[in-house]
N, C-alpha and C positions, 0 to 999 in steps of 0.2 A: 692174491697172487701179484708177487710184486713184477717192473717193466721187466727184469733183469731176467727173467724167464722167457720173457716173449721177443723181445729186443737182445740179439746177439751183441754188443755192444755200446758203449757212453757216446754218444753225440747220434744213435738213430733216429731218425726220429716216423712218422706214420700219422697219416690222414685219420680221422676218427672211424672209418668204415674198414680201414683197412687193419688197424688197430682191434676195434672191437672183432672182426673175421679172426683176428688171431688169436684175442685170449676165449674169444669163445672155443676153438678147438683146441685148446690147452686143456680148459674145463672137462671138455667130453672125452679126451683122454685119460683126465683123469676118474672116469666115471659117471660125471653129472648127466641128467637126462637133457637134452634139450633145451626145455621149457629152462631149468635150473641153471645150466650152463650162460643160456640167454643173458637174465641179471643179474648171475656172478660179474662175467662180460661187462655190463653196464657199470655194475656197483664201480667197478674194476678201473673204470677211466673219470673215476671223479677224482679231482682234486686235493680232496682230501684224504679218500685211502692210498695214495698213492706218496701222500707226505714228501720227501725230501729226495724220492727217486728219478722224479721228473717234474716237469713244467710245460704247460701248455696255454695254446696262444690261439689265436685266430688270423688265417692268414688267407688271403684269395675267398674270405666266405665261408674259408672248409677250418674245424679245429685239427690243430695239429699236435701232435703227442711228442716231447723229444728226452729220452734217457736221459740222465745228464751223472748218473752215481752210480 
């Protein structure tokens, strides 16, 4: 599931907790159990399935998620 679901628009950007909180109840909207929804969630904020949608940094300690397409 790409940011552009979770993130109402290009410069949002979210903490990693507050981030994963969201596409996890994307997930279970759309059906996923729980447990499923959890590592969707996870899968979901790496770097690499996220490809050319967003860019993440670290910043104060916390990872931070931000839209950018």
């Amino acid at each position: 599931m790409p940011f552009y679901k979770v993130f109402s628009k290009v410069g949002t950007t979210m903490y990693n907790k507050d981030a994963y909180d969201a596409l996890k109840a994307q997930y279970e909207m759309k059906g996923y159990t729980s447990k499923k929804s959890k590592y969707a969630a996870l899968g979901c904020l790496s770097g690499r399935s996220q490809g050319h949608t967003c860019k993440w940094y670290v910043k104060n300690g916390q990872v931070v998620f931000e839209r950018i397409t």
